[in-house]
C-alpha positions as CSV (number, residue, x, y, z in Angstrom):
1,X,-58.2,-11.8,12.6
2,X,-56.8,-11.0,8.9
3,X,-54.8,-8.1,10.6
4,X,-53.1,-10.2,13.7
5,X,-51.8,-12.6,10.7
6,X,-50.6,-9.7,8.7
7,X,-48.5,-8.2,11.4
8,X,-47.1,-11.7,12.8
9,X,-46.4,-12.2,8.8
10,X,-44.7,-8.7,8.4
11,X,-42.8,-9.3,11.8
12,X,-41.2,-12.7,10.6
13,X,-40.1,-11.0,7.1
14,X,-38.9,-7.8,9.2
15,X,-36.8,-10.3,11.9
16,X,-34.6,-12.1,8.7
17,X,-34.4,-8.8,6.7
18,X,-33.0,-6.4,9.6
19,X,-30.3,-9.2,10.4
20,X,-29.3,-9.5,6.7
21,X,-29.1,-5.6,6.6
22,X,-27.1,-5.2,10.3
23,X,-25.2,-8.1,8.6
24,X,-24.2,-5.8,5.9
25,X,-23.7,-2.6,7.2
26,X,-21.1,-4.4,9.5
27,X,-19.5,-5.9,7.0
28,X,-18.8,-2.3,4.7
29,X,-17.5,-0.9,8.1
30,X,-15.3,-3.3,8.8
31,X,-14.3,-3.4,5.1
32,X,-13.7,0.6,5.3
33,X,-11.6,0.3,8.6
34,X,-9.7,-1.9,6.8
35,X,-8.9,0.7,3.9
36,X,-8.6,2.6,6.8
37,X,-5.9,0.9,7.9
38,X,-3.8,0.3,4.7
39,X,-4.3,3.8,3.8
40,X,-2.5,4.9,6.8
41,X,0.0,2.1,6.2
42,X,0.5,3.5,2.8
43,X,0.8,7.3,4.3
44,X,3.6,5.9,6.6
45,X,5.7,4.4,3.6
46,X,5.8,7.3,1.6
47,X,7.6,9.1,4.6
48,X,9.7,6.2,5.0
49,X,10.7,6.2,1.7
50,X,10.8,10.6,1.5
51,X,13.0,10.5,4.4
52,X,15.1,7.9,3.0
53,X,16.1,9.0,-0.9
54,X,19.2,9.6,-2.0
55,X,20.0,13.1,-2.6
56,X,21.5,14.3,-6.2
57,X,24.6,14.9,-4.4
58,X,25.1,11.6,-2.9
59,X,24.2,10.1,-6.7
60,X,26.6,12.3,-8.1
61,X,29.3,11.6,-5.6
62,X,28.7,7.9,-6.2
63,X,28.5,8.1,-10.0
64,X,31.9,10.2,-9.5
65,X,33.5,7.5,-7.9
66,X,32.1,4.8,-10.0
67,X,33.6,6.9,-13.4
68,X,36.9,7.1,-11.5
69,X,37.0,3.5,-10.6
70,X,36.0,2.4,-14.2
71,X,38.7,4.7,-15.7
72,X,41.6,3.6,-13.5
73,X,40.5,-0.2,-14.8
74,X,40.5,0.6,-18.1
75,X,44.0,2.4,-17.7
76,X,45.5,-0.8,-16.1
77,X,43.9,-2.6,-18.9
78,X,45.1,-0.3,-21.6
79,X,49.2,-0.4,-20.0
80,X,48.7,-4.5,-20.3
81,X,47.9,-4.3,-23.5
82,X,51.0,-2.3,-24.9
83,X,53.0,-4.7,-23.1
C-alpha cells in the first residue's frame, strides 16, 4: 500500500516538473534561433556595408574637389577685399 502511494506521489511531482523543464528547453531554443537570426542579420550588414565603402580614391577625389572649391572662395573673397 505504502509503495502504490509513493509512485502516484512521485508521478504527480514528475507530471509539473517535466512541463516546467519542456517549458524551458523550448524557451532557450527559441531564444537561440532568435540569436540565430540576428546573427545572420548582422552577417548580411557587414556585406552591405563592405560592398558599399568609399574607396581612398573616391575620398581623395572628393577631398580634391572640396580643396579646390574652398580655394576659389577664398580667392573671390581675397579680390573683394583689395577692392
Amino acid at each position: 500500500m505504502d509503495y502504490d502511494l509513493l509512485v502516484k506521489f512521485l508521478n504527480w511531482l514528475w507530471l509539473p516538473l517535466s512541463a516546467a523543464v519542456g517549458w524551458l528547453f523550448k524557451r532557450l531554443s527559441a531564444i537561440e534561433n532568435k540569436a540565430d537570426t540576428v546573427n545572420n542579420d548582422l552577417n548580411n550588414h557587414k556585406i552591405h556595408v563592405a560592398q558599399v565603402y568609399v574607396t581612398r580614391q573616391e575620398h581623395l577625389d572628393v577631398y580634391t574637389r572640396f580643396d579646390g572649391k574652398l580655394d576659389r572662395i577664398l580667392d573671390k573673397l581675397d579680390q573683394k577685399q583689395d577692392k
